[in-house]
Structures are given as C-alpha cells and as structure tokens.
C-alpha positions in Angstrom: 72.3 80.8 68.2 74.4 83.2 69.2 77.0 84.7 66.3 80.0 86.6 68.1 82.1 88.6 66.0 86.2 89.0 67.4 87.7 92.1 65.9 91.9 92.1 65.9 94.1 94.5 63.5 97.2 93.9 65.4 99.9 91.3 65.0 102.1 91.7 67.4 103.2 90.5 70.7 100.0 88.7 72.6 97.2 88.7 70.1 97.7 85.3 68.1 98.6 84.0 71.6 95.1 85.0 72.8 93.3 84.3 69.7 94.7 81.2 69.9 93.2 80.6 73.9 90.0 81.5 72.7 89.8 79.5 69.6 91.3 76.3 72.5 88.7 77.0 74.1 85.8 77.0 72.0 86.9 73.5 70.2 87.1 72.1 73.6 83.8 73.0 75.3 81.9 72.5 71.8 79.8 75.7 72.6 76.3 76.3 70.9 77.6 79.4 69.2 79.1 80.8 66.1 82.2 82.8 66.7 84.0 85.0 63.0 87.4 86.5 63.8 88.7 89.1 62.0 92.4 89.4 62.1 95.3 90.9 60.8 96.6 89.5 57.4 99.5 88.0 59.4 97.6 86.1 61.8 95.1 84.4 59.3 96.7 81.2 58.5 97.9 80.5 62.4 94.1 81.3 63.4 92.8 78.9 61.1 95.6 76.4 61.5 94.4 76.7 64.9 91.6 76.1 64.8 92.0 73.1 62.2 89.1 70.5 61.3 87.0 70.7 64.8 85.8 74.0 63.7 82.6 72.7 62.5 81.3 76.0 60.6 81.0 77.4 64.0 84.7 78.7 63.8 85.1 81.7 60.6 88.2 83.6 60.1 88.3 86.7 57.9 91.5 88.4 56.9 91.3 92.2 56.7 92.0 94.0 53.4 95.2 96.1 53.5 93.7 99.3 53.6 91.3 98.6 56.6 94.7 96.9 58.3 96.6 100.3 57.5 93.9 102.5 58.6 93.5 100.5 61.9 97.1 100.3 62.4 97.5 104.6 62.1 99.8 106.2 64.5 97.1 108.4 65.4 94.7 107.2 68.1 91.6 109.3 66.4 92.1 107.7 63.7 92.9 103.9 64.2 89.9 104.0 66.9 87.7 105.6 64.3 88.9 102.9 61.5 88.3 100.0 63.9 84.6 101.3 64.7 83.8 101.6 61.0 85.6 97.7 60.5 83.8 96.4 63.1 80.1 98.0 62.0 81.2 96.9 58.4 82.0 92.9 59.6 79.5 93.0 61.7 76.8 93.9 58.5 78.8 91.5 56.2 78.8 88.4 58.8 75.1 88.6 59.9 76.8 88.6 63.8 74.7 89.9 66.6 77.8 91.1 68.9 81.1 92.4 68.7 84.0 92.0 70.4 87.4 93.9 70.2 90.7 92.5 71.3 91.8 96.0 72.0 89.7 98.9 73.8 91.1 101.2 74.2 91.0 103.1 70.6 87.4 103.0 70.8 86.9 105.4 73.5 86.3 108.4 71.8 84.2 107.1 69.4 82.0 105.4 72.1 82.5 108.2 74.1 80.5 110.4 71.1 77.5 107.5 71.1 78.4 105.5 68.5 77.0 102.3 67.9 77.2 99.3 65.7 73.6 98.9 64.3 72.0 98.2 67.5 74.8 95.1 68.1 75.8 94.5 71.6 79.6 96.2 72.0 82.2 94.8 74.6 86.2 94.9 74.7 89.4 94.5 76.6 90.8 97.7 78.7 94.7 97.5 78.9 95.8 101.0 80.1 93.3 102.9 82.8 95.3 104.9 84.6 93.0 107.2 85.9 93.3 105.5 89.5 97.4 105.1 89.7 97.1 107.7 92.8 94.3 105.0 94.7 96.9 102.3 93.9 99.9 103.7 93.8 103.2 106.5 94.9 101.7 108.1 91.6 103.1 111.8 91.4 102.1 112.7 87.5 103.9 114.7 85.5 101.8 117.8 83.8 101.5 115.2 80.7 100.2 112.4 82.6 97.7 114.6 83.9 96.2 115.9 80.7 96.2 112.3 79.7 93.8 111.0 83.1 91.9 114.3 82.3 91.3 113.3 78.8 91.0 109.5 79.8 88.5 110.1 82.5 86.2 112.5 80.3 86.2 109.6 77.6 85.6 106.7 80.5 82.6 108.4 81.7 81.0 109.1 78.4 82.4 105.5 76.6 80.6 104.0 79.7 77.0 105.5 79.1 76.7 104.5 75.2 74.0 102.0 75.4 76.0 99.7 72.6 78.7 98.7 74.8 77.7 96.4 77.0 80.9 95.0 79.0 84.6 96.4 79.6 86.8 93.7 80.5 89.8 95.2 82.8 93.1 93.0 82.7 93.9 95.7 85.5 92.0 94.0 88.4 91.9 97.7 90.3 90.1 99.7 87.7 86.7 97.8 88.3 85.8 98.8 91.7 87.1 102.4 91.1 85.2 102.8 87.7 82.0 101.5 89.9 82.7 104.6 92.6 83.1 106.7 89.8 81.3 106.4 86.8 77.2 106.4 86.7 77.4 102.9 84.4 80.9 102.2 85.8 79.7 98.5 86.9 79.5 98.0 83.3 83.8 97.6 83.8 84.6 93.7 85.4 88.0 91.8 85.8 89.4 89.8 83.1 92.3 87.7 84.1 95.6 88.3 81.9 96.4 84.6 81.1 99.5 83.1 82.1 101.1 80.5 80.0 102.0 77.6 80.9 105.8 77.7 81.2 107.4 74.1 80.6 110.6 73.5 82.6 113.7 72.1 81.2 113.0 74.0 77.3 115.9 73.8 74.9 118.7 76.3 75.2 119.6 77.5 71.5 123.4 77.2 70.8 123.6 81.0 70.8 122.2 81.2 74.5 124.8 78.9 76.0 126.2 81.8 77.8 124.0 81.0 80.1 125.2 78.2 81.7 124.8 76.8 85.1 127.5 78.5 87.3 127.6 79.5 90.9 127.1 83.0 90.3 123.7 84.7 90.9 122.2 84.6 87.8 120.1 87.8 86.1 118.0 87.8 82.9 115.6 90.6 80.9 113.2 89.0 77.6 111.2 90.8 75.3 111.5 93.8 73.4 114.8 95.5 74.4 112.8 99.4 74.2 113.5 102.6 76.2 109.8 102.2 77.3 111.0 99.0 79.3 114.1 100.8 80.6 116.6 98.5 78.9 118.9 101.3 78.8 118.4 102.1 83.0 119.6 98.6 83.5 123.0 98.4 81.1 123.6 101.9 83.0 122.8 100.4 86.5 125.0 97.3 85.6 128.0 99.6 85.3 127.5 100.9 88.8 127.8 97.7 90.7 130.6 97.4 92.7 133.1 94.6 91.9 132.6 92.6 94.9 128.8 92.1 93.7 129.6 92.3 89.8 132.0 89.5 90.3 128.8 87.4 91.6 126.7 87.8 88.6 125.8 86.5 85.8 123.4 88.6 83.3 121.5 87.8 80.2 119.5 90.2 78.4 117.9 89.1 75.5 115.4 90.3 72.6 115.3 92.8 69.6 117.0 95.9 70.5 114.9 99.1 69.4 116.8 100.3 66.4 116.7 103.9 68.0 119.0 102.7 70.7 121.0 100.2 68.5 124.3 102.7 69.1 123.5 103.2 72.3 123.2 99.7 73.7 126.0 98.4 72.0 128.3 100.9 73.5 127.2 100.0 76.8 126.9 96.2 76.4 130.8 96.4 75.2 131.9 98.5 78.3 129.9 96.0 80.3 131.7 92.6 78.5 135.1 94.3 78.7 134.4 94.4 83.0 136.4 91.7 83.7 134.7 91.1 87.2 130.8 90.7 85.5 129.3 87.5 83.1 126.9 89.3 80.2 125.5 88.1 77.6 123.5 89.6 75.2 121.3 88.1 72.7 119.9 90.5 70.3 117.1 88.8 68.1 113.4 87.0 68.8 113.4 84.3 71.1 111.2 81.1 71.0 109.0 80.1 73.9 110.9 77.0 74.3 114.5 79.3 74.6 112.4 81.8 77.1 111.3 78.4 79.5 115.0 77.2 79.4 116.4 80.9 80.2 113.3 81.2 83.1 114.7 77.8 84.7 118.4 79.5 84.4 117.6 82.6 85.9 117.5 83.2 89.8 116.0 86.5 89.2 113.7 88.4 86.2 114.5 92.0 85.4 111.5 94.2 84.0 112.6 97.8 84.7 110.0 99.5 82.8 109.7 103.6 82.7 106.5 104.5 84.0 104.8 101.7 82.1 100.9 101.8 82.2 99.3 98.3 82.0 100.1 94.9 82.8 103.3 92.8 82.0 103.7 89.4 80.4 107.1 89.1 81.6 105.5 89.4 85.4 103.3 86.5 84.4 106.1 84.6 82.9 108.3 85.2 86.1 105.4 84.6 88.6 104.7 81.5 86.9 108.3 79.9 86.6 108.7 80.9 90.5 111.1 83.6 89.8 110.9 87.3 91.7 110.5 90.0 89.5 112.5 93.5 89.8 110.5 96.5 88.4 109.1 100.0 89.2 107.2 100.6 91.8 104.8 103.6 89.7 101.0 102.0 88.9 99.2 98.4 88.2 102.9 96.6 88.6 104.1 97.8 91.4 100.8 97.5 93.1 100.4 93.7 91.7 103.9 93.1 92.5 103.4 94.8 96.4 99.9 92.8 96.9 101.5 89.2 95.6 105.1 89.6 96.8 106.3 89.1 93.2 110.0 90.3 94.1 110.5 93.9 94.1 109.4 97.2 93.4 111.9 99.8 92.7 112.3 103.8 91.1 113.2 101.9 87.9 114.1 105.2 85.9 117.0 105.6 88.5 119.8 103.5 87.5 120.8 103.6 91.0 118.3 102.6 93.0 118.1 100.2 90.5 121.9 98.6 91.3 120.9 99.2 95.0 117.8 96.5 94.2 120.0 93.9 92.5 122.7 94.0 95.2 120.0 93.6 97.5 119.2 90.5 95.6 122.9 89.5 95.5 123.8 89.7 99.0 120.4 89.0 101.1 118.9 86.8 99.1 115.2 86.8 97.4 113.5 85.6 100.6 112.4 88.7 101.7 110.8 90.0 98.8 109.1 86.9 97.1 106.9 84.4 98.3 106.9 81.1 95.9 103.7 79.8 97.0 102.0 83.5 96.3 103.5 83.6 93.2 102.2 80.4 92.2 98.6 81.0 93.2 98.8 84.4 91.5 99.3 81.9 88.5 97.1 79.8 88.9 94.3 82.0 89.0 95.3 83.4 85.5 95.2 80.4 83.1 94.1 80.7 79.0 90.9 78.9 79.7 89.5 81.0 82.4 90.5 84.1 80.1 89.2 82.9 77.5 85.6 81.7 79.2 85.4 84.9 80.8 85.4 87.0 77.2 82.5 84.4 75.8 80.6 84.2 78.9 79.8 87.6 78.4 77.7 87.1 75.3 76.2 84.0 76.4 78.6 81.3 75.2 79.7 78.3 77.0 79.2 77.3 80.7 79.1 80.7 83.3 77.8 82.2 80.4 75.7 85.6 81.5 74.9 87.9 78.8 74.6 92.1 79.9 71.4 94.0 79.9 
C-alpha cells in the first residue's frame, strides 16, 4: 500500500483551501492508500476536522513543532528550502512513508539542485513561480534583477531536474511544461497541474459593512484580497483620481481586504481624496473577507480589478473572476497576461502605469466588456480547473486513486 507523505509549513492564503481538496478527495474515492500531512500548527485542527470520521487510519495529520515551523517559515530562501528538505527527510523517517510530497516547490530548488535526496523516497512538488520563459510567453523586457533571478532560476531548474529523487514537478503555470521539455535534459519530468477554481455560489450574504455596494445603475468596479504594493493597490487608488468626471460619475468602486501596514498612510490619504470626489461611489473595506461576502461582491461587480506589479505566478482572484463570469483587468507582463490573452479573461494592461490603467477602465465604462471577454471561454477555462481534478492529478502521480501513474 502505498504511504504518501504531504509536506505544508505555510498557513496562509491557499494552503488549507488545498489541503482541504485533497483530503475531499481522498474520503470520496476511498483510495487504497495511506496519506500523513504535515502542516502548520494553524492548520491542524481544520485538517483533521476535515477530514472527520471517514478517515479510516488512512488519513494522519501531524502538526510541526515550532522550531521546524520557524525554520521553514525564514525569510531567507536558503534557508527555509534547506529546513523544509531536512522536515521532510525527518517525517518521512518518523512516518515509515515511501514518498513525499511538498505543497510548495519552489524552496527546494537549490537543495535538489545540489543532489539531495530523502533516503531513497520518491520526491515530487508544486512549481508556482517559473519565470524563466516570460520572453516565449510574453512582452517580457526584464529589468537587470529579473535577469539575475532567470539566470539563477534556470541554473537550479536544470540541476533540480536531474536529482534522481524527484520524480514529478507539477506546474500550475501550464506554459512551463513544454518549455522545460525543449530545455532541460529531464525537463519532461515538469507536467501541468490545474490551479483549482472554487466553486463560487451566487447570491452569498453581503455583510452589513459591505452594503455600499448596492445595486445601482452605475458601472460597478471591485479589487479582493490582500491590499499589497505587490498587487498594485496603490496604481489603482492613483488611476482612480485620474478619471475624468464624466466616467467617474459612472462608477461605482469597492476595494476590499487587509491593507499592507506599510502603506496604511498611504492608502488612507488616497481613499479620502477619492470619497471626498463628489462625482465617484468608493467604498473601502479594510479587513478579511469571508467567501460567502467575496460570492455576493463577485455577483455585484460588472468588472474585477487585479493590477498586479510584475507579479510572477498565477492568480486566485483570475480564477475567482473567470468563474463568476466577470472580465478581469490586470498587467499584461508573464503567465496572467498570457492566460488572460489566450482565454479572453478581460484585459491586459501596463498595470504599473496608473494611466494606462484609467485608460483600461474607461474603456470598460464606455464600450462595454464585450470586446475583451468572452463568457462562454471564461467558463470553460473554469471548468477545466475544479478541486477534484487538482487534487487527482497530485495523487495520481504516486499511484493513488483512478489515472493513477506512478514516475520511473
């Protein structure tokens, strides 16, 4: 029987969400297998309340000590990918597994890259930022640190890809694959994996605090999720204030999430010039939202802003929009402009110019979406992405449950 060991030191944003598809998945198909996940402190009780009574022994969960969280967790890369190698040898000693799986990739590279193993255990994980192809897939002009960064990545790609203990690397960027296969002597050891789309559920309850939102005749505008500098929060507050009144005084705007406490000055001075413009509706709603709040707000919302600043990787506020039938404005630089090109998504803009930016939501305003985004595309681009088929993918890998193929 095969014993699969899941490795994930992180807490936030997707990983209980895809712990969670995973552990769905398992309880429904009943597989021949035992799966031990070991998780961040903060995710233990949801993973095991998750996976409940239907676990049958085959489903373990392990919280990690503190220190081994911490040293994980380190803000430098050599050492968090270091920390998770020697956690995931150590589990996979402790648990008897005979494979290991890690949530997160790319940490590991250098170590992989230098030939480390795991005691002669199969090695496979999920890829979330190649960027070594952005100029195959994209208008990618790098900057000189962007270059040293491909250089550095590409070095570790080729070597990562030859250690003999890692057997799979599953790409959620769907473009990396075939390049890594041109590329790289072992490079067909790199596949697709699906980023999963939730299911969004129409109609969710609008929180008292979120009833600026309401239905109007205006064209209405809304950005989720972290409120960083990384996803060009700061671009869009300054591309606001450039509308002209005519198309100000046809929006509506709602930006909501946990402001960055670097730019908590910052964005309150410019949300207070933008509530004092008479002519625009804004709403800002600084703190987590629920999924249930984030479904209402998609069903609001004729339009999803995501104006991220040369942001490698994919986007789970693209597959939130794609799969509530809402375009998507956001840069046009690597895997989201590309994805967002290919699927007609909405559009794909300079985001880190706050005026080509206001040129892209006028555009919206007065022509329409019809040009840029094509519901039915949008909704098979969905459809293709769901929890279960990301979730059979990982485990079909190591031989677990139906598809299953496991790498030579």
């Amino acid at each position: 029987m095969t014993h699969l060991l899941v490795l994930e030191p992180e807490a936030d944003g997707h990983p209980l969400e895809w712990l969670q598809h995973l552990v769905a998945y398992l309880r429904e198909s009943r597989c021949d297998a035992i799966v031990s996940f070991v998780v961040a402190r903060e995710l233990f009780a949801p993973v095991v309340a998750a996976i409940g009574n239907n676990g049958g022994g085959r489903l373990r969960v392990i919280a990690l000590e503190p220190d081994e969280q911490a040293r994980c967790r380190h803000r430098s890369l050599v050492m968090s990918g270091f920390a998770r190698w020697h956690v995931m040898r150590r589990y996979l000693r402790r648990t008897g597994a005979d494979a290991g799986h890690f949530m997160g990739l790319d940490h590991l590279s250098l170590p992989l890259a230098l030939g480390l193993g795991a005691h002669g255990r199969r090695l496979t994980g999920i890829l979330f930022r190649p960027s070594v192809h952005y100029g195959e897939i994209s208008a990618y002009q790098p900057r000189l640190g962007e270059r040293l960064r491909d250089a550095r990545k590409a070095a570790l790609y080729r070597l990562m890809l030859r250690n003999p203990a890692l057997a799979r690397v599953l790409s959620l960027d769907p473009y990396f694959p075939p390049y890594a296969a041109r590329r790289y002597r072992a490079g067909a050891k790199v596949v697709a994996l699906p980023d999963p789309v939730c299911p969004v559920t129409p109609g969710g309850r609008m929180a008292a605090a979120t009833q600026a939102a309401a239905p109007s005749n205006r064209f209405h505008l809304l950005m989720f999720g972290a409120l960083t500098a990384r996803k060009g929060v700061m671009q869009l507050l300054d591309a606001l204030e450039g509308l002209s009144d005519a198309v100000a005084a046809r929006l509506a705007v709602v930006v909501a999430g946990r402001v960055e406490p670097a730019l908590a000055t910052q964005f309150k001075a410019a949300a207070d010039r933008l509530r004092r413009r008479r002519d625009l509706q804004f709403h800002a709603e600084q703190r987590w939202l629920g999924r249930d709040e984030i479904a209402a707000l998609l069903g609001w919302s004729d339009a999803v802003l995501a104006p991220y600043q040369r942001f490698i990787g994919s986007s789970g506020v693209m597959l939130w929009a794609a799969a509530a039938g809402k375009p998507l404005v956001t840069q046009d630089f690597g895997l989201l402009g590309r994805l967002v090109a290919d699927h007609r998504l909405g559009l794909a803009v300079d985001s880190a110019d706050p005026g080509r930016l206001a040129a892209a939501i006028e555009s919206l305003v007065e022509h329409g979406t019809a040009e840029c985004f094509d519901p039915a595309r949008a909704a098979a681009f969905a459809a293709e992405r769901t929890p279960r088929r990301f979730a059979a993918e990982i485990l079909a890998v190591h031989g677990i449950g139906a598809g299953a193929t496991v790498p030579t």
